[in-house]
C-alpha positions in Angstrom: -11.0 18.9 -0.2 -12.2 15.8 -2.0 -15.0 16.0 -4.5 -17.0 12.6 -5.1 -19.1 12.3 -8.5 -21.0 9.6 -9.7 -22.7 8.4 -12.8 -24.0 5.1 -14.2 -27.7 5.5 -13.2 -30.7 5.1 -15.4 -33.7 3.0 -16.0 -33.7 -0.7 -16.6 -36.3 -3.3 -16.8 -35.8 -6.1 -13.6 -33.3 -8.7 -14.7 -31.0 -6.2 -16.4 -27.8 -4.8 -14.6 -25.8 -1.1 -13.9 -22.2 -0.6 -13.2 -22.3 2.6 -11.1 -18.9 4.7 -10.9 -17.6 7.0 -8.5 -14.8 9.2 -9.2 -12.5 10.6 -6.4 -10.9 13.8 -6.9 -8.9 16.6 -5.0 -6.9 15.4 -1.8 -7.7 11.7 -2.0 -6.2 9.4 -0.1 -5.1 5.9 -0.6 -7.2 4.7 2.8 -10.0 6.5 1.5 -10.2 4.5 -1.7 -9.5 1.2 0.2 -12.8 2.0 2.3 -15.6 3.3 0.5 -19.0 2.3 0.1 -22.0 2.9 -1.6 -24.9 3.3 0.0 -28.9 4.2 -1.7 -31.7 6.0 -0.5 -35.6 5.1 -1.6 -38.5 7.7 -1.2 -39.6 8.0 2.4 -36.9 5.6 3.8 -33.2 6.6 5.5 -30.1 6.0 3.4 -28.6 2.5 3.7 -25.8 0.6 3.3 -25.5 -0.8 -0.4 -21.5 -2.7 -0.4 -18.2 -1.6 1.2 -14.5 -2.1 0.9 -12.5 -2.3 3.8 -8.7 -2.2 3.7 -7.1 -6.2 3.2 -9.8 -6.4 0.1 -12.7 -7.4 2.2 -16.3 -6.4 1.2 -19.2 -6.1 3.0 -22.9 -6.7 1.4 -26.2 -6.0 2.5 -28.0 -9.3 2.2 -30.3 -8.4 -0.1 -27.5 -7.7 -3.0 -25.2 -10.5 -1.3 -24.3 -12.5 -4.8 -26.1 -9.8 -7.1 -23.7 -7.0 -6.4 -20.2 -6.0 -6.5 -17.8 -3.3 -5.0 -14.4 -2.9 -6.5 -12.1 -0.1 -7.6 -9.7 0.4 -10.3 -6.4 2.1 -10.2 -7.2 5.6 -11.3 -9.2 6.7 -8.1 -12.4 5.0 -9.5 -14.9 3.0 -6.8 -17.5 1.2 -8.9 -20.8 -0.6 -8.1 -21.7 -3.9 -10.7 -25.5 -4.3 -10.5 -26.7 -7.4 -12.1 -30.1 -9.3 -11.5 -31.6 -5.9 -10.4 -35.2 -5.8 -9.0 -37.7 -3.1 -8.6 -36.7 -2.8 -5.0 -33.4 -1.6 -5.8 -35.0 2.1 -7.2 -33.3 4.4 -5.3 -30.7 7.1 -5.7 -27.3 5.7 -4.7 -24.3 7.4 -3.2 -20.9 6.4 -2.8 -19.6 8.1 0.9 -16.3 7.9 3.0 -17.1 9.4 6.5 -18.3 13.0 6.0 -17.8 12.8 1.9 -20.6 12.3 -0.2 -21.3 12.6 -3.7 -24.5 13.7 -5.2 -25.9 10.4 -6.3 -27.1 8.5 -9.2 -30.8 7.8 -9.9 -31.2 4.0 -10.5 -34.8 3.5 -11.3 -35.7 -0.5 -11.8 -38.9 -1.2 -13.5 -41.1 -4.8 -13.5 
């Protein structure tokens, strides 16, 4: 089994910036690492797609973080999210997932 946790939410004003982290743990997998994403979900709307790895290095961005975001990951099974210039629209718990593996998300609440 793997076991996905993340922490790094909270409440900050619109400007300021989160670094989210998701720890992988159990029977993970180098190919998992190399391809997760993180993903949010805001009251009343379906979860979407935040940032993503992809094995090579590549990312992938929704547009609206493209340039205020970034995905990376460290070398002790560690997938984290850098948040800066965050806006009110960005409120929404946030996940980081792998196919059927899913952690139990992070609040980030962003206030005007």
């Amino acid at each position: 089994q793997v076991q996905l946790v993340e922490s790094g939410g909270g409440l900050v004003q619109a400007g300021g910036s989160l670094r989210l982290s998701c720890v992988a743990s159990g029977r993970v997998f180098t190919f998992m690492l190399d391809n997760m994403g993180w993903y949010r979900q805001a009251p009343g709307k379906q979860r979407e797609l935040v940032a993503k790895m992809a094995t090579g290095g590549s990312t992938n961005y929704a547009d609206s973080v493209k340039g205020r975001f970034t995905i990376s990951r460290d070398a002790k099974n560690t997938v984290h999210l850098q948040m800066d210039s965050l806006k009110p629209e960005d409120t929404a718990v946030y996940y980081c997932g792998f196919l059927d593996y899913w952690g139990q998300g992070t609040q980030v609440t962003v206030s005007s």
